[in-house]
C-alpha atoms as a printed R data frame, in Angstrom:
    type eleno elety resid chain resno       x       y      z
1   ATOM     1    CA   UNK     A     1  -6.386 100.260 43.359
2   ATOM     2    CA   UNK     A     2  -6.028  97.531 40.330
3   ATOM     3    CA   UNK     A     3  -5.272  93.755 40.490
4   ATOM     4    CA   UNK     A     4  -1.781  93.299 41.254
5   ATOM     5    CA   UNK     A     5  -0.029  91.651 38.786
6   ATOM     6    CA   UNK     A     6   1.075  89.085 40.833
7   ATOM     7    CA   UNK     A     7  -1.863  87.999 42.078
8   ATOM     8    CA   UNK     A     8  -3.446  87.983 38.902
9   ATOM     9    CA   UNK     A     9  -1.165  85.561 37.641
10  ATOM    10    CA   UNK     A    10  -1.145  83.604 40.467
11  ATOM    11    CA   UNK     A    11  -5.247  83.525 39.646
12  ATOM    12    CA   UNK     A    12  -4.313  82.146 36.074
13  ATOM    13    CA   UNK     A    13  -2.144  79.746 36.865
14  ATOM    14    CA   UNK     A    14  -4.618  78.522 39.375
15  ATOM    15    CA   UNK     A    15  -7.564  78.595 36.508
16  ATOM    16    CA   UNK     A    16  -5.468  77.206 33.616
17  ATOM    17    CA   UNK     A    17  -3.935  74.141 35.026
18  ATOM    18    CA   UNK     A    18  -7.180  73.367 36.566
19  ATOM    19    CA   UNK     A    19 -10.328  72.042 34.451
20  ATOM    20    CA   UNK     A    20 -12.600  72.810 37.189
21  ATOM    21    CA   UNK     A    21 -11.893  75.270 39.775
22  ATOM    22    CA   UNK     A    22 -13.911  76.614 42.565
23  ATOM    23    CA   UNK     A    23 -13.087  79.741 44.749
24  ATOM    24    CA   UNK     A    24 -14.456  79.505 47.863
25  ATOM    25    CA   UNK     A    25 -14.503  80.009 52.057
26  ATOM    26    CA   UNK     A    26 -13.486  76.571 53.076
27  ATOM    27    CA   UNK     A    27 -12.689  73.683 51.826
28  ATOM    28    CA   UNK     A    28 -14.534  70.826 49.579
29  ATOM    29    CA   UNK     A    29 -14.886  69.062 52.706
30  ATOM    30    CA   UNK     A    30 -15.459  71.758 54.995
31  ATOM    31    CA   UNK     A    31 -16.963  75.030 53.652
32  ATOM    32    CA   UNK     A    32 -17.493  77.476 55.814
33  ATOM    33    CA   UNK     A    33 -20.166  79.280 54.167
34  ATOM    34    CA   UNK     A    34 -23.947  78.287 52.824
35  ATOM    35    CA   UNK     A    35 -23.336  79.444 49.327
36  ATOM    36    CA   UNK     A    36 -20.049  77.959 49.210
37  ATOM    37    CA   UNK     A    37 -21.573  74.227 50.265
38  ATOM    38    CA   UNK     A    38 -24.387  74.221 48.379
39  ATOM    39    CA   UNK     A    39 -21.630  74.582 45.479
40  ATOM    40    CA   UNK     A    40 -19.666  72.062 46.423
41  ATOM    41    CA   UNK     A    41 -22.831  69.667 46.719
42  ATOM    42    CA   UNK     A    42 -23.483  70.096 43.262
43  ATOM    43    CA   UNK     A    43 -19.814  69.752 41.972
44  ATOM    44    CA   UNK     A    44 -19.735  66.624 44.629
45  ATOM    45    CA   UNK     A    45 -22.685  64.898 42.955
46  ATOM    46    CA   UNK     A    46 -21.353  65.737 39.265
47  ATOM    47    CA   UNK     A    47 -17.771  65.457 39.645
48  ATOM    48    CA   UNK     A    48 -14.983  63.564 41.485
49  ATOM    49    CA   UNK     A    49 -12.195  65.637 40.925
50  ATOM    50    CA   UNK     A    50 -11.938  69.482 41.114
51  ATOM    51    CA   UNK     A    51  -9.852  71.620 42.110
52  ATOM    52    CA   UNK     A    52 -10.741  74.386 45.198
53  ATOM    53    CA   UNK     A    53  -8.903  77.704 46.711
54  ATOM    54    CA   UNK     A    54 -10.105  78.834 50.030
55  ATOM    55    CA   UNK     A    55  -9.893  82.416 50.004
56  ATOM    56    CA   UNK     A    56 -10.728  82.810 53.782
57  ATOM    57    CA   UNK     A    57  -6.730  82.078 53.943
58  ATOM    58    CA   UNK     A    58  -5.498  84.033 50.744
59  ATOM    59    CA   UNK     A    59  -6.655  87.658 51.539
60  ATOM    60    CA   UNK     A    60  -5.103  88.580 48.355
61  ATOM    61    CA   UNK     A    61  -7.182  85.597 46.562
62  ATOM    62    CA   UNK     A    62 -10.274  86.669 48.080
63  ATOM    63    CA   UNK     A    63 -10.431  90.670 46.489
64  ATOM    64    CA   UNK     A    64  -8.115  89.711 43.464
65  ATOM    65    CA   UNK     A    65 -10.757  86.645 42.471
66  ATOM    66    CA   UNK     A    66 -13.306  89.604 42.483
67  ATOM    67    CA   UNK     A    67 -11.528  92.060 40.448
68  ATOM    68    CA   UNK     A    68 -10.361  89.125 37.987
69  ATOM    69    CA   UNK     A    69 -13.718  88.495 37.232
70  ATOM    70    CA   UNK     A    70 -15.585  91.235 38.445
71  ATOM    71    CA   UNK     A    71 -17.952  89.369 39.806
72  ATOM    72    CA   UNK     A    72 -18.304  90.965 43.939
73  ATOM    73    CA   UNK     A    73 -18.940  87.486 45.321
74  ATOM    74    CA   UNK     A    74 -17.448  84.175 46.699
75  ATOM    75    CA   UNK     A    75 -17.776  81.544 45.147
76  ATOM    76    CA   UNK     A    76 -16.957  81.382 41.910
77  ATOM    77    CA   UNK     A    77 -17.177  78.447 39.402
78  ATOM    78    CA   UNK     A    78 -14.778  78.130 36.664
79  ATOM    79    CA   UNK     A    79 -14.352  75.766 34.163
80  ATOM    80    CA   UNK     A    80 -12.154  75.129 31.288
81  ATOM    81    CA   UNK     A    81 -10.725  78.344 31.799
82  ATOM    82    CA   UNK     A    82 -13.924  80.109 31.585
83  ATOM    83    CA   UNK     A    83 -16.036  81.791 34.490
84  ATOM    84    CA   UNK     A    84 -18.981  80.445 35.245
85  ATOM    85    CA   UNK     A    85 -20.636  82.429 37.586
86  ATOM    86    CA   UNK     A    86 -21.586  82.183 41.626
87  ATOM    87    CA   UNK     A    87 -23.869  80.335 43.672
88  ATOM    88    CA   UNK     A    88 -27.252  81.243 42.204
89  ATOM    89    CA   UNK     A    89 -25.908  81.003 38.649
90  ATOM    90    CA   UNK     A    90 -24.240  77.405 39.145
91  ATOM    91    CA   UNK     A    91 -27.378  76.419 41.010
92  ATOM    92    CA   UNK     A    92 -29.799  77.789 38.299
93  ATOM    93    CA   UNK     A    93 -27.627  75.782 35.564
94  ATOM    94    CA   UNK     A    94 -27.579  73.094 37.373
95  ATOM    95    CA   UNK     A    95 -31.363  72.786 37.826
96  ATOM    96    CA   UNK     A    96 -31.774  73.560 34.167
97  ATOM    97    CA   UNK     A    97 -29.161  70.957 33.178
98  ATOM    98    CA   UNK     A    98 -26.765  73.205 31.560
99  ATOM    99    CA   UNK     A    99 -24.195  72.642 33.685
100 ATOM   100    CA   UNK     A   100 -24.280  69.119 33.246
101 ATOM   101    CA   UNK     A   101 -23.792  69.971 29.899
102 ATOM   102    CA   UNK     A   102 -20.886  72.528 30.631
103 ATOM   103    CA   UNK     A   103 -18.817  69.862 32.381
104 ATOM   104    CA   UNK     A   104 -19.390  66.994 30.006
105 ATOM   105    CA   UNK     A   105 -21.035  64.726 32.257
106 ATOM   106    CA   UNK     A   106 -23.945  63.195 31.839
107 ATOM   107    CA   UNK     A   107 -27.340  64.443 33.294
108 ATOM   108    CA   UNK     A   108 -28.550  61.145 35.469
109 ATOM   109    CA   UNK     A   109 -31.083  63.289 37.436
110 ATOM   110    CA   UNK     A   110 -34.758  61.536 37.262
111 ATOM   111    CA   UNK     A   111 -38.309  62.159 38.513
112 ATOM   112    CA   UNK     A   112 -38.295  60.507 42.320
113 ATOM   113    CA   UNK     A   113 -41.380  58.405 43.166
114 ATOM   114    CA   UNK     A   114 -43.258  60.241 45.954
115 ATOM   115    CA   UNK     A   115 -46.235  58.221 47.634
116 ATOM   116    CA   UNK     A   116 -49.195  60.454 49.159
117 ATOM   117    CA   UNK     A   117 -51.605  58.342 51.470
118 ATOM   118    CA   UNK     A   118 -54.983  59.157 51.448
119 ATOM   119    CA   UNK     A   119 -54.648  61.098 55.085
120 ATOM   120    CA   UNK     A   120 -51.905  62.647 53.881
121 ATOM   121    CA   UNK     A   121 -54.168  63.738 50.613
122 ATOM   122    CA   UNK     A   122 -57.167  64.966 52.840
123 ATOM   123    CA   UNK     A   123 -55.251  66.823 55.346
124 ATOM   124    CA   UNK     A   124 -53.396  68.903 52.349
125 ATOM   125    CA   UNK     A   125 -56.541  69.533 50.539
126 ATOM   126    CA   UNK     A   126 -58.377  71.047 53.887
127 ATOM   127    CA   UNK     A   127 -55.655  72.692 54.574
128 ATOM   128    CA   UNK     A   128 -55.848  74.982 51.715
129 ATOM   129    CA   UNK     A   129 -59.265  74.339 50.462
130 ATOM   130    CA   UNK     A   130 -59.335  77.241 47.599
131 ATOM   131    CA   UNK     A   131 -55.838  78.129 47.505
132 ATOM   132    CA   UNK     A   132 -54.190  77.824 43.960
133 ATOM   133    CA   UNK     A   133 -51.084  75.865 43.925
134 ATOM   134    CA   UNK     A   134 -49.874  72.417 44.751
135 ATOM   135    CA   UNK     A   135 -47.796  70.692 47.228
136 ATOM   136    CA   UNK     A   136 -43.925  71.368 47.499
137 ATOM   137    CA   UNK     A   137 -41.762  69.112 48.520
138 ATOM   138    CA   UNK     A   138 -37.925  70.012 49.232
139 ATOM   139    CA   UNK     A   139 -35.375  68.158 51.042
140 ATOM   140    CA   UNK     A   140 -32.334  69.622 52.317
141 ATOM   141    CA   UNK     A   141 -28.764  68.280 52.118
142 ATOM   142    CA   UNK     A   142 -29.299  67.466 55.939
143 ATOM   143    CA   UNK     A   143 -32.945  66.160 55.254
144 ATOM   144    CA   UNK     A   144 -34.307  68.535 56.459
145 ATOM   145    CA   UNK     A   145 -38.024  68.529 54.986
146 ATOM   146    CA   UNK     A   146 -40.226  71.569 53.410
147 ATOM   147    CA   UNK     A   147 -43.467  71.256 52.482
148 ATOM   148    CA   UNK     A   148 -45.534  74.450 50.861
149 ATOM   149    CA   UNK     A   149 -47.732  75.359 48.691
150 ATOM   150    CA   UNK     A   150 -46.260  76.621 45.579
151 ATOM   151    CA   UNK     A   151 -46.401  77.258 42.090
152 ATOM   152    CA   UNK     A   152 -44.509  75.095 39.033
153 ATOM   153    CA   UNK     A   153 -41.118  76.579 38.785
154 ATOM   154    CA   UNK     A   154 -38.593  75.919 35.610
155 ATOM   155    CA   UNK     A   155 -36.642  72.675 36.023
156 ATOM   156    CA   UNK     A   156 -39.652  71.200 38.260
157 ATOM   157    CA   UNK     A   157 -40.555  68.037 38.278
158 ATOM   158    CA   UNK     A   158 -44.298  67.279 38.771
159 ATOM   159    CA   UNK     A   159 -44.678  64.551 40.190
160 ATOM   160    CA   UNK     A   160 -48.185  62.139 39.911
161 ATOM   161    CA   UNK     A   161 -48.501  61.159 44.077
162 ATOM   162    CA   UNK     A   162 -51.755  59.161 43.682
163 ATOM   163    CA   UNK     A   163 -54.594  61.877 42.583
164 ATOM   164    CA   UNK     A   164 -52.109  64.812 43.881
165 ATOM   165    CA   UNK     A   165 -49.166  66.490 42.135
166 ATOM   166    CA   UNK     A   166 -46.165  66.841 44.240
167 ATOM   167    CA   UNK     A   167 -43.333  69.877 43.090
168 ATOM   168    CA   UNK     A   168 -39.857  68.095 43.796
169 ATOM   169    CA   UNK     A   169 -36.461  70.097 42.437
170 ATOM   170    CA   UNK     A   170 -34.344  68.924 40.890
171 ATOM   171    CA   UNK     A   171 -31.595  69.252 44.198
172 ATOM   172    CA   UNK     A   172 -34.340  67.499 46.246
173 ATOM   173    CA   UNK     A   173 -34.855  64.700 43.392
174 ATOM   174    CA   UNK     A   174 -32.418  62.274 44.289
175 ATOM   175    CA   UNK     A   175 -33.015  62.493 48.527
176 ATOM   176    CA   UNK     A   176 -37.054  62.975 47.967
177 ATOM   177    CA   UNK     A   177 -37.141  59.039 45.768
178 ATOM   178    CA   UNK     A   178 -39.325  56.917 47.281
179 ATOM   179    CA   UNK     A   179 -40.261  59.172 50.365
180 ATOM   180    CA   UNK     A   180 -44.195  58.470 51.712
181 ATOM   181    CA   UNK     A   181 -45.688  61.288 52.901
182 ATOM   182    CA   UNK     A   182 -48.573  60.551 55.645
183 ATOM   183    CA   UNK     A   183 -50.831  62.550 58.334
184 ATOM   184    CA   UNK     A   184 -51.222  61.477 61.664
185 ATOM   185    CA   UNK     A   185 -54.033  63.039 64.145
186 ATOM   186    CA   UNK     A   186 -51.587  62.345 67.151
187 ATOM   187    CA   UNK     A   187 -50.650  64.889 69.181
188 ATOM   188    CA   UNK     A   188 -52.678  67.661 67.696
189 ATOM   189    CA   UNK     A   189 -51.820  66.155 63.845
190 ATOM   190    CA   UNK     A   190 -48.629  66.585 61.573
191 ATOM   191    CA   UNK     A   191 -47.489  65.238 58.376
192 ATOM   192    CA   UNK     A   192 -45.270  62.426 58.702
193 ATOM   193    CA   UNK     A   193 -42.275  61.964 56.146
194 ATOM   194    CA   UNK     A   194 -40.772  58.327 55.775
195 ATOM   195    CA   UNK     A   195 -37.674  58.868 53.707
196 ATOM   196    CA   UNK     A   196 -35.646  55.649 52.795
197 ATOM   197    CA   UNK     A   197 -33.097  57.721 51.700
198 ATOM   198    CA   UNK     A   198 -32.403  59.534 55.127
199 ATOM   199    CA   UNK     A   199 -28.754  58.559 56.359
200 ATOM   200    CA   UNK     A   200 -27.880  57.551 60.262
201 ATOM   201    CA   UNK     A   201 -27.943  60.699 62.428
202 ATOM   202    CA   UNK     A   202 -24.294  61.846 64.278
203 ATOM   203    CA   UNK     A   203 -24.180  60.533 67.430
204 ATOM   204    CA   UNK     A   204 -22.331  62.369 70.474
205 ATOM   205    CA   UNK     A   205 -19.526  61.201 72.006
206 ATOM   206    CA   UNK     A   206 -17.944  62.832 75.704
207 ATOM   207    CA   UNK     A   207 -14.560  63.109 76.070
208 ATOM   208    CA   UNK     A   208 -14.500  60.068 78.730
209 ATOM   209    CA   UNK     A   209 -16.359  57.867 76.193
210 ATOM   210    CA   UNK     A   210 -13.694  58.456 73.365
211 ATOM   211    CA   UNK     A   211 -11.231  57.762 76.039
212 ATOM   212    CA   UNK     A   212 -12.445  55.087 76.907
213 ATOM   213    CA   UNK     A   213 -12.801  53.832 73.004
214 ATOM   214    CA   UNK     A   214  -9.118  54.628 72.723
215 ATOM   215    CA   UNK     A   215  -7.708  52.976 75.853
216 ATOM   216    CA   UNK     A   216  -9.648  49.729 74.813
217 ATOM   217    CA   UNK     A   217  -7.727  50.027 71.038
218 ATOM   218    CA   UNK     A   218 -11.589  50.107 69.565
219 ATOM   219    CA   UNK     A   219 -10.723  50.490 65.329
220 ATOM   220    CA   UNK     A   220 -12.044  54.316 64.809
221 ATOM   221    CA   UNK     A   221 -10.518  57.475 62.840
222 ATOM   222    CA   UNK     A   222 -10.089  60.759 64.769
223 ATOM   223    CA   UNK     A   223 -10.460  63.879 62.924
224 ATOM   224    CA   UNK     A   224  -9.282  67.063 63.691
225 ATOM   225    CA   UNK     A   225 -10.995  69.737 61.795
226 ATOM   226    CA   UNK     A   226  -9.593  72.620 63.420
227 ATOM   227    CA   UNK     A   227  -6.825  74.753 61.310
228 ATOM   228    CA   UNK     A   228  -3.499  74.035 60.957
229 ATOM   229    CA   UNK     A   229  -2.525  76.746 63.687
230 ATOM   230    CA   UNK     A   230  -4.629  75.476 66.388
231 ATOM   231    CA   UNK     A   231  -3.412  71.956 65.776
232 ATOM   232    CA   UNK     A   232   0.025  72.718 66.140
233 ATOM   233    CA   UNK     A   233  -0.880  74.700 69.742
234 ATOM   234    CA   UNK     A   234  -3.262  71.229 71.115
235 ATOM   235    CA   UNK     A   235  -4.067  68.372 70.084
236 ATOM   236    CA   UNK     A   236  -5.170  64.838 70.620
237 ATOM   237    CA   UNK     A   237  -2.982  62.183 70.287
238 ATOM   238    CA   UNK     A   238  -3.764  59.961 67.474
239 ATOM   239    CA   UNK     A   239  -5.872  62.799 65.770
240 ATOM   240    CA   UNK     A   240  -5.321  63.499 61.805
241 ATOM   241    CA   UNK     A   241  -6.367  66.916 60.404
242 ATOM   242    CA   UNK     A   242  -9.844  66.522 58.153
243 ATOM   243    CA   UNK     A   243  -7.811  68.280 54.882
244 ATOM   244    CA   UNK     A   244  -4.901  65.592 54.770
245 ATOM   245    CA   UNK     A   245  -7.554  62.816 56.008
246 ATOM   246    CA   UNK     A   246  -9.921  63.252 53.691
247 ATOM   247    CA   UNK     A   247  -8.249  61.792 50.094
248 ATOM   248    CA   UNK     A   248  -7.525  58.716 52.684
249 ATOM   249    CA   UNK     A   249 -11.318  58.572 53.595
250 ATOM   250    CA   UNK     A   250 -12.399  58.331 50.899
251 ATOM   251    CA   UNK     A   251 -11.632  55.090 50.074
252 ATOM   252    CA   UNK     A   252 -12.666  53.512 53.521
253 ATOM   253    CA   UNK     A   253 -15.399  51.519 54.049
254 ATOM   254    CA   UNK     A   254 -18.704  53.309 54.690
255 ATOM   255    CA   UNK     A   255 -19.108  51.512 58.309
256 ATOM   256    CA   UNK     A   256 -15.578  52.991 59.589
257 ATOM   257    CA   UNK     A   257 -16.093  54.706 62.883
258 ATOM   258    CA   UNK     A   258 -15.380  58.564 62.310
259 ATOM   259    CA   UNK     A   259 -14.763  60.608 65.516
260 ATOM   260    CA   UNK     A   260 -15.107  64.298 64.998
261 ATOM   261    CA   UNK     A   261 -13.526  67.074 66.795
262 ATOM   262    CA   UNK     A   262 -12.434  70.875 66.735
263 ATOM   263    CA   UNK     A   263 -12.338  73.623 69.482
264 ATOM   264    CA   UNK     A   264 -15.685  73.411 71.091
265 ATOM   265    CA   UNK     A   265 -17.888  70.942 69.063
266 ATOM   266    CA   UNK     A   266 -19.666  73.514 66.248
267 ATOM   267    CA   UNK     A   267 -17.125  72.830 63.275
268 ATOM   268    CA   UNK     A   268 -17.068  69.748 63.845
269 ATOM   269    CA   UNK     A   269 -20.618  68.873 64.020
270 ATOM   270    CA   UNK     A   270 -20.955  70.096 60.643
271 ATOM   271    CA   UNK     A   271 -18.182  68.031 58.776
272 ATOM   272    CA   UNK     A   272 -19.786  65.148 60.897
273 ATOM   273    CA   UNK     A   273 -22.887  65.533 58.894
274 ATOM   274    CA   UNK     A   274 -21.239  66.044 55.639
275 ATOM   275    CA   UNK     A   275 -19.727  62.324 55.715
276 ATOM   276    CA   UNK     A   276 -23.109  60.810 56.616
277 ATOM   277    CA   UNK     A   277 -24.028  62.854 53.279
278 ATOM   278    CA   UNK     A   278 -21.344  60.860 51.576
279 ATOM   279    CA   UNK     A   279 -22.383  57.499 52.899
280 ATOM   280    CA   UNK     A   280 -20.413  57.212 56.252
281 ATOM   281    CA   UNK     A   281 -22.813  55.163 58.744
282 ATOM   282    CA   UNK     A   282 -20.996  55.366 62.310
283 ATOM   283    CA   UNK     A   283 -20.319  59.040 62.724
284 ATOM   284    CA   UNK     A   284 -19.950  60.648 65.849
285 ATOM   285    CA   UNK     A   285 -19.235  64.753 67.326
286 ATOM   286    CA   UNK     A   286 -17.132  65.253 70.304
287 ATOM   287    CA   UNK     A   287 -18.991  66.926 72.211
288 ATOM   288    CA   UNK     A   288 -17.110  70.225 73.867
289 ATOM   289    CA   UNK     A   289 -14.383  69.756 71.459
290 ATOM   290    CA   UNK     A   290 -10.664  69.820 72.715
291 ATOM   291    CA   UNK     A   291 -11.452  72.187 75.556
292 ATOM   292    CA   UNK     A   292 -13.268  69.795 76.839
293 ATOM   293    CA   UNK     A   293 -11.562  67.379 76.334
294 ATOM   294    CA   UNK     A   294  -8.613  69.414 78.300
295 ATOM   295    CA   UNK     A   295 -10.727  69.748 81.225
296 ATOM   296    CA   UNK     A   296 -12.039  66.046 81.687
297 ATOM   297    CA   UNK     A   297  -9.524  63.869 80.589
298 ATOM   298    CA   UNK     A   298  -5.941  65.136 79.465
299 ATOM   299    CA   UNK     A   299  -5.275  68.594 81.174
300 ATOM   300    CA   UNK     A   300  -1.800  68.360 79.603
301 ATOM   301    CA   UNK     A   301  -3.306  69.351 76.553
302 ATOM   302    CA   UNK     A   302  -3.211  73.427 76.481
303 ATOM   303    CA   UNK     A   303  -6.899  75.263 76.353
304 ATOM   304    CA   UNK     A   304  -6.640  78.558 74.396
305 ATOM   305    CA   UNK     A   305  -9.050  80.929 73.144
């Protein structure tokens, strides 16, 4: 069965009034898959403005995208009308510097400054004694920390640590500048990572303590990042849903409290993190979500499954 012609120019429209567009499950500032975010990340860092249709809604987007472009997966980048490709594609350009290039923007990615202590230096080197290859070091969106040996891989940097040569890419660059990498004997021994870079964890926050935030009229923004369905069946008073929140977020100050909630406390506890990505210092989860928060505070507010 071919594209359907209305879907395919629903698809064009979509593409040719939009300079940047990205198909994908989720939103900008919630995807809901790990190919899909690492996409956005890029575009995020590159870009302030693009355009995104979440085909986990549009059924008909989600196969017709496919078929449009025949490409079987989701995402998919395109830009000035043209298709770009998916994940691996948009990450491989980006790490070469091509897609920098593609959106017109200019490519402000440098080598980071990574300090290896002598400890650190001795451990690594006993560690692998005659192994070829150096030390990796990657750093995830949620700093979360990787170090391997590895081999020099295009788009690299290699990075002079003090007598060793660190391998930082080019997605780690920016979070791995200035990090100090140490061993410590305690507790059996570990490498230690000090990362200036590393944002303010989410803290938790139970239903009676964001009650009790509320009653006492504490300045805070409650986001609801739950779908549009659930939030018309229960909600909490005073709480905004994350997709018509989020142009308004922007443009608060990075110490704003942010209260996060959805069903149970998973969805929500990931578009927590995302704002301390972007800066946000005072984030917190609800922990339980709005079932819990049913059950302890407000059991007016309906539970459903």
């Amino acid at each position: 069965m071919g594209l359907e012609d209305s879907v395919k120019s629903e698809i064009e429209q979509v593409i040719s009034g939009n300079q940047v567009v990205l198909f994908m499950k989720g939103t900008r500032h919630f995807p809901q898959c790990g190919f899909s975010a690492t996409v956005t990340q890029i575009l995020d860092e590159l870009v302030s403005e693009y355009h995104t249709v979440n085909v986990l809604k549009e059924p008909e987007i989600r196969q017709g995208i496919k078929d449009f472009s025949s490409w079987p997966t989701i995402p998919q980048l395109y830009v000035g009308g043209k298709f770009i490709g998916g994940c691996d594609i948009v990450r491989e350009m980006y790490i070469a510097g091509e897609l920098q290039q593609v959106l017109g923007v200019e490519d402000t990615a440098k080598e980071p400054s990574v300090i290896v202590t002598a400890a650190a230096k001795a451990a690594f080197q006993a560690a692998t004694q005659d192994e070829p290859g150096m030390l990796r070091l990657a750093v995830s969106t949620r700093f979360e920390y990787e170090l391997a040996v590895d081999q020099p891989k295009p788009g690299d940097y290699q990075v002079d640590a003090g007598g060793i040569t660190v391998l930082v890419d080019r997605m780690s660059a920016k979070r791995a500048d200035g990090i100090t990498i140490d061993f410590s004997d305690e507790q059996g021994g570990g490498f230690k990572l000090d990362n200036p870079n590393e944002p303010a964890r989410v803290q938790t926050l139970t239903p009676a303590e964001l009650k009790a935030k509320l009653d006492a009229g504490e300045p805070l923004e409650l986001i609801d990042v739950r779908t549009e369905e659930e939030y018309a069946t229960a909600r909490i008073e005073g709480g905004e849903l994350l997709d018509k929140a989020a142009p308004r977020l922007a443009d608060l100050a990075k110490d704003t409290p942010l209260v996060f909630y959805c069903h149970h406390g998973m969805r929500s506890a990931q578009a927590a993190e995302r704002f301390l990505r972007e800066g946000f210092t005072e984030v917190y989860n609800l922990t339980g979500g709005i079932d819990r928060w049913s059950q302890d505070v407000d059991s007016s507010v309906p539970r459903y499954q």
